[in-house]
Structure formats: C-alpha cells, structure tokens
LOZABA-521518 format. One record per residue: y, z, x of N, C-alpha, C in turn. Coordinates in nm, 2 decimals, decimal comma, m for minus. Atoms other than C-alpha are relative to their C-alpha. Last residue first. Example, Ala and Ser with C-alpha at 12.3 -4.5 7.8 and 13.67 -1.06 7.14 Angstrom:
// residues 2
- m0,11_0,00_m0,09_m0,11_0,71_1,37_0,11_0,08_m0,08
- m0,12_0,00_0,09_m0,45_0,78_1,23_0,12_0,00_0,09
//
This chain:
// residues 100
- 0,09_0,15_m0,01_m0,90_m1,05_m1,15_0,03_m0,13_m0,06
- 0,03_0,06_m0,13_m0,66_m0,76_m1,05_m0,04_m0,18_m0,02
- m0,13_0,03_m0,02_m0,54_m0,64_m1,38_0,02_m0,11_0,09
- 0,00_0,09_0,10_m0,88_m0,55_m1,46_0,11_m0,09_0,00
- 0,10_0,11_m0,05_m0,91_m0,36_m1,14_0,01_m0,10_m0,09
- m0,09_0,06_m0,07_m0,61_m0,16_m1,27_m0,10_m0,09_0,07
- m0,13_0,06_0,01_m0,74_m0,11_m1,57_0,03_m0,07_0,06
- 0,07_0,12_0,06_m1,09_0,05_m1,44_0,11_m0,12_m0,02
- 0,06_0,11_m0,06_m0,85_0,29_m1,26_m0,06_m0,16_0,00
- 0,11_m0,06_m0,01_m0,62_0,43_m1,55_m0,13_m0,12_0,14
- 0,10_0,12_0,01_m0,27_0,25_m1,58_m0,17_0,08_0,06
- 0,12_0,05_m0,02_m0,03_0,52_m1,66_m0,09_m0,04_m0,03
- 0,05_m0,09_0,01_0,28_0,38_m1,83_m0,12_m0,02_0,10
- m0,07_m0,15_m0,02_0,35_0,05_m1,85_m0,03_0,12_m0,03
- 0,05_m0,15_0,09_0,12_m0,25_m1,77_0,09_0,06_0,03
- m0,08_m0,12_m0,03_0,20_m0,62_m1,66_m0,05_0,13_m0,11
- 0,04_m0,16_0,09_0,00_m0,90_m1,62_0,04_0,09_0,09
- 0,12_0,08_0,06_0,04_m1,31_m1,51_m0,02_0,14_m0,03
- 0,05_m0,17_0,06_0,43_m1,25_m1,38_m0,17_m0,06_m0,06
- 0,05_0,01_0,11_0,49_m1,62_m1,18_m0,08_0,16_m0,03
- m0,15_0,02_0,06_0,63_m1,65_m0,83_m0,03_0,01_m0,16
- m0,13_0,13_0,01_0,39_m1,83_m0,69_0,04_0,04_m0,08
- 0,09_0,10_m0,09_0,10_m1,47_m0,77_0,09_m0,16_m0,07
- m0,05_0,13_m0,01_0,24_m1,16_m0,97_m0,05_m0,08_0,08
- 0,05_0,10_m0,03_0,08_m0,87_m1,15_0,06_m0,14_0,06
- m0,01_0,18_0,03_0,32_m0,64_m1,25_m0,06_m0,06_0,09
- 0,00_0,11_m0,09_0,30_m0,26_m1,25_m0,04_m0,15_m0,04
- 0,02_0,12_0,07_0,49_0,01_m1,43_m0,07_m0,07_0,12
- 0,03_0,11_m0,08_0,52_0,39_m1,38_m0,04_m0,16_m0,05
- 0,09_0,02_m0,12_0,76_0,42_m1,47_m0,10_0,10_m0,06
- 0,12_m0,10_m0,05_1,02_0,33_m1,72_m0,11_m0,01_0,08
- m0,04_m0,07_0,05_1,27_0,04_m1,82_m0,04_0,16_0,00
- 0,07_m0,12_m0,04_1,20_m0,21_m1,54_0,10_0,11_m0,11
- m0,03_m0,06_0,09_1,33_m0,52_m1,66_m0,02_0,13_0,00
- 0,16_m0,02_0,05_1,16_m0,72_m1,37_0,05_0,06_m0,15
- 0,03_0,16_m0,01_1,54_m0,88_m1,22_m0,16_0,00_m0,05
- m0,03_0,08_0,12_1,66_m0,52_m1,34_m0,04_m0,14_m0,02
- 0,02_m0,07_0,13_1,46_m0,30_m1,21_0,08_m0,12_m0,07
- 0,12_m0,02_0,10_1,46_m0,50_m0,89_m0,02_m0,03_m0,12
- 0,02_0,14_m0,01_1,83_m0,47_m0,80_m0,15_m0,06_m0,10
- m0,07_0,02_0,05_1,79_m0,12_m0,81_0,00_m0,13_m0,09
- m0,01_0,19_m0,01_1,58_m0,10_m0,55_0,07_0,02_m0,16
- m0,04_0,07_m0,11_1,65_0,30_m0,50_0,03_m0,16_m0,05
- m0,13_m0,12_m0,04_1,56_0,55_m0,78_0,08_m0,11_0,03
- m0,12_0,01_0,10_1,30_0,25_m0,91_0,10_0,05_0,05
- m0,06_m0,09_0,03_1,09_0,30_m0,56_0,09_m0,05_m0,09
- m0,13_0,01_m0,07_0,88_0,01_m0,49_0,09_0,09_m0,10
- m0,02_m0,17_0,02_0,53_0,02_m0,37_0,14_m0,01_m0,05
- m0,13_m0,06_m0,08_0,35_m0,33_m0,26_0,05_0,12_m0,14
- m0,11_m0,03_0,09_0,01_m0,38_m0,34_0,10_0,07_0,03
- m0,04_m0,12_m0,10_m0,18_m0,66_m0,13_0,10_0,08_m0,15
- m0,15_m0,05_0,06_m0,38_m0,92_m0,29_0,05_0,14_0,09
- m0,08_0,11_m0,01_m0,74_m1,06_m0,17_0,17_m0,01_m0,09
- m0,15_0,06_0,03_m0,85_m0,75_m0,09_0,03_m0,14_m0,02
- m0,02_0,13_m0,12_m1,19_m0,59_m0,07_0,13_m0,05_m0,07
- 0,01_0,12_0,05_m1,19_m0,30_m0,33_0,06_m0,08_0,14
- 0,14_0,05_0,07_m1,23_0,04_m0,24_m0,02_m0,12_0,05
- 0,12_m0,04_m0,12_m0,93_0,19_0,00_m0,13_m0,04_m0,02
- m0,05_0,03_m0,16_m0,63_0,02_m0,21_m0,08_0,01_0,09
- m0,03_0,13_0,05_m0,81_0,10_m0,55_0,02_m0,04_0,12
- 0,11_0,04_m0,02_m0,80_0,43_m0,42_m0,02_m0,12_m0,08
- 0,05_m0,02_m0,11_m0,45_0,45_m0,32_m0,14_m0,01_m0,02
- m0,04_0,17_m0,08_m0,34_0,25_m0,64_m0,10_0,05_0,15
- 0,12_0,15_m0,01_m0,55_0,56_m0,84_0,00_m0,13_0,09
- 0,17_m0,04_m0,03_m0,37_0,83_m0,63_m0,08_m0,13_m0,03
- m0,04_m0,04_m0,16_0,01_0,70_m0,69_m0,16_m0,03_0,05
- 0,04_0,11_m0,08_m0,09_0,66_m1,05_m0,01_m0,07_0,12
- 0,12_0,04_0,06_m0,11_1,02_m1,07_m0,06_m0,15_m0,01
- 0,07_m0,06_m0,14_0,21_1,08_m0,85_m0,15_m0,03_m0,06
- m0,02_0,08_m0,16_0,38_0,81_m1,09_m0,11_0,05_0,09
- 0,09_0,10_0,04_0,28_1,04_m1,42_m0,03_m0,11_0,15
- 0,17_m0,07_m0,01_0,39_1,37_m1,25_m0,06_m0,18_m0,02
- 0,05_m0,01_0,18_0,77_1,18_m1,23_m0,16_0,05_0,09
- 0,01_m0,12_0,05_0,94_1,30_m0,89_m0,10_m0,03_m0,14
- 0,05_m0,09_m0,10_0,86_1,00_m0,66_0,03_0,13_m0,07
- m0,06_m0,09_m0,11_0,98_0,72_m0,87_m0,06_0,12_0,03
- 0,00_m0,13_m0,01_0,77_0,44_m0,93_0,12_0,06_0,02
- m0,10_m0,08_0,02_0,72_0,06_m0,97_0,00_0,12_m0,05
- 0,00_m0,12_0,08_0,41_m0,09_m0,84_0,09_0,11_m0,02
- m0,10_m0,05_m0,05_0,37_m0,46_m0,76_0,05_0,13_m0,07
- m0,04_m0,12_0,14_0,06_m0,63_m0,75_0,12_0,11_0,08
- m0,08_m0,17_m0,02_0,10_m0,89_m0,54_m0,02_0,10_m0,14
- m0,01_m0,11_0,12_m0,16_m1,20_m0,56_0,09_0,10_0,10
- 0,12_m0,04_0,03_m0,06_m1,49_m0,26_0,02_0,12_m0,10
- 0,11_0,05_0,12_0,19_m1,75_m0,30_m0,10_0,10_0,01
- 0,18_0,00_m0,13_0,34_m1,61_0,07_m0,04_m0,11_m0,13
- 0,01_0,13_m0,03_0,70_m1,73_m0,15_m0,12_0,00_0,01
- 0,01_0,07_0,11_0,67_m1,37_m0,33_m0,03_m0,17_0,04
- 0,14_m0,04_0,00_0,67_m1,14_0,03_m0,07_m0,09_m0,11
- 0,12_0,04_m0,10_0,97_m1,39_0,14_m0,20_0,07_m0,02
- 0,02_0,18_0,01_1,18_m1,30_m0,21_m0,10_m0,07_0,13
- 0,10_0,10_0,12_1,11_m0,98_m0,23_m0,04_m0,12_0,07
- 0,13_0,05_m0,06_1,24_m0,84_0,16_m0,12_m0,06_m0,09
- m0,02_0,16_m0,08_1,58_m0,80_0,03_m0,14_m0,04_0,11
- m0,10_0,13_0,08_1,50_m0,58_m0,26_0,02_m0,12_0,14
- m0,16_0,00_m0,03_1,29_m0,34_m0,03_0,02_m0,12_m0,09
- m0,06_0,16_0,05_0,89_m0,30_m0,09_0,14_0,02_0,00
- m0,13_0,00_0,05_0,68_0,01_0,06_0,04_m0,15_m0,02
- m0,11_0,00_m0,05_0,33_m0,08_0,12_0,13_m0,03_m0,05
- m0,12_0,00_0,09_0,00_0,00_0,00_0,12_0,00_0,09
//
C-alpha cells in the first residue's frame, strides 16, 4: 500500500494498470478497520494492481475530482476509467470482489 499525493495522480493513472484507490482519514475507527483489511489483502493476493492510500484531511484536490463525500471509500480504476466504487466499510471478501 502506498501513500498517493494529488500531484503524483495523474502519472500513477497513465501506467493503464488496475489501482484501487483508498480514501481515508486517519482518525475515523471505520478507516483504521479498513486500514487492516487493505493491508491483508495487500500481503495475500498476488498483484496485478497496486493500492494506493490517500488521506481526504490532505489531498483535497482529489475529494473533489472523485466526489469523495465520506470515508472510507475505494475506487477501482484501470486507463483512467472508474469500473467499481464502494462506501463505507468494505469487508474482505468485497474487496477481492472489487478486484476481478
């Protein structure tokens, strides 16, 4: 899992490869709970997507170019194109579901 910066989207989005991208902030309980599942998810599953991390408080920017109205949220993206989004917590199984 790796942190994600507003001015570092746009080149991680070009790669074309899957992102799941998982908006948080760092005090909600619900976040620190999805926190856990992405990290195992992250240590299980063989990769062909990477999931970047990205602090609502902060990226700003972001929140609004995704709509981001609450957290935790993550969006499936691959060229630039949303293909599945969930809000609230996303329970393991889910988020492999999200994946395929």
């Amino acid at each position: 899992m790796i942190e994600l910066r507003s001015e570092e989207f746009n080149a991680k989005v070009a790669s074309g490869q899957k992102l799941l991208l998982y908006f948080y902030r760092k005090e909600s309980p619900s976040c620190q709970l999805q926190q856990a599942v992405l990290e195992e998810v992250d240590r299980l599953i063989s990769k062909p997507f990477t999931i970047y991390c990205i602090n609502s408080a902060l990226e700003t920017e972001l929140n609004r170019l995704f709509d981001i109205q609450e957290v935790p949220e993550l969006i499936v993206i691959q060229n630039k194109r949303i293909y599945k989004r969930t809000k609230g917590l996303t329970p393991y199984q889910d988020v492999l579901n999200l994946l395929k």
